[in-house]
C-alpha positions as CSV (number, residue, x, y, z in Angstrom):
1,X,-93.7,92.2,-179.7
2,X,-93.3,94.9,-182.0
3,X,-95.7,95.4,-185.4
4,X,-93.5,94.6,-188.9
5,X,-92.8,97.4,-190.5
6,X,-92.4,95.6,-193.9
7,X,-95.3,93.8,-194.4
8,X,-97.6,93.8,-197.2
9,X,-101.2,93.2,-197.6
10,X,-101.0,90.3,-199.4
11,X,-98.5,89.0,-196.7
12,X,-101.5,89.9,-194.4
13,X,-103.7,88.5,-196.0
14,X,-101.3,84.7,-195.4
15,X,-100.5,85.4,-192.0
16,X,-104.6,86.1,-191.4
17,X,-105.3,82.7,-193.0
18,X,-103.4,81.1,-189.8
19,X,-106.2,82.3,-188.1
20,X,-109.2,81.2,-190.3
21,X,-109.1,84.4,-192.7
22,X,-110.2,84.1,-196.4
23,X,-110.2,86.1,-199.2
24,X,-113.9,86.3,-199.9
25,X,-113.7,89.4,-202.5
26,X,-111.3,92.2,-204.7
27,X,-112.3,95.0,-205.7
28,X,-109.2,97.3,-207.5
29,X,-106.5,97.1,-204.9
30,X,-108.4,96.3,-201.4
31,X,-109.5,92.7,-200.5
32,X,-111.7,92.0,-198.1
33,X,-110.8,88.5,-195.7
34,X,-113.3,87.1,-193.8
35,X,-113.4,85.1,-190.9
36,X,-116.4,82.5,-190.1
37,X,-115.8,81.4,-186.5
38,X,-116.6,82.1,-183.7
39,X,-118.6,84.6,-185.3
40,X,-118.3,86.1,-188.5
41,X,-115.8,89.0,-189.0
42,X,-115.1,91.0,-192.1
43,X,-111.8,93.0,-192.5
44,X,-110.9,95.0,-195.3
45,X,-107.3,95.8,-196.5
46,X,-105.1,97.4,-198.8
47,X,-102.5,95.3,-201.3
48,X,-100.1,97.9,-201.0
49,X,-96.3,97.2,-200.3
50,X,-95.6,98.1,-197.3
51,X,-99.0,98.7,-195.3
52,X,-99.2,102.2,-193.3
53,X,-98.5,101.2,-190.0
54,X,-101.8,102.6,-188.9
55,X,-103.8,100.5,-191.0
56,X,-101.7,97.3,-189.8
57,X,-102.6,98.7,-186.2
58,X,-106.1,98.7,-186.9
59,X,-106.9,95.5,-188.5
60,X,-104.7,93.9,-186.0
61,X,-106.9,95.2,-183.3
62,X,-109.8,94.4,-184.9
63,X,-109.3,90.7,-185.3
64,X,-107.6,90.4,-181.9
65,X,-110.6,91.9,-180.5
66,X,-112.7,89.5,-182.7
67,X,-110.6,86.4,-181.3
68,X,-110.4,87.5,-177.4
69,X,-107.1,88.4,-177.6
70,X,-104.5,91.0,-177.2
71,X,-103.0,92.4,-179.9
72,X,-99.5,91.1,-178.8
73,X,-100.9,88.0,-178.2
74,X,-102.2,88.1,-182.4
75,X,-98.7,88.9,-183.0
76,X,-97.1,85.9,-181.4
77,X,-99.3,84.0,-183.3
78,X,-99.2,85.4,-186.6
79,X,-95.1,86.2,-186.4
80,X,-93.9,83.5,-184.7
81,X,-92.3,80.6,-186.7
């Protein structure tokens, strides 16, 4: 599955909630969601409209690695309806 090229970070931040994300702080423009199971993971993103696609890359990776998944795995989960 391909990564959106439209999304924003505080559609991000929504989709990451499906996977036990919350918005824990704000500071200016970046919120930081974390994630308290299975361990806890902190990721850090932009509210910009649209998100570079690198910094959608990264994060993705970073909480499919935190879940034991592959990123297109995270994707199905997070994109599909």
């Amino acid at each position: 599955m391909r990564i959106p090229r439209d999304l924003s970070g505080a559609d991000l931040a929504k989709r990451l909630g499906r996977l036990g994300y919350v918005v824990t702080r704000q500071t200016g423009s970046h919120m930081r969601l974390t994630c308290p199971s299975p361990s806890e993971h902190h990721v850090t993103i932009p509210n910009h409209d649209p998100l570079r696609i690198g910094t959608l890359a990264a994060t993705l990776d970073s909480a499919a690695r935190h879940h034991g998944l592959s990123r297109d795995a995270l994707l199905e989960r997070l994109f599909s309806k």
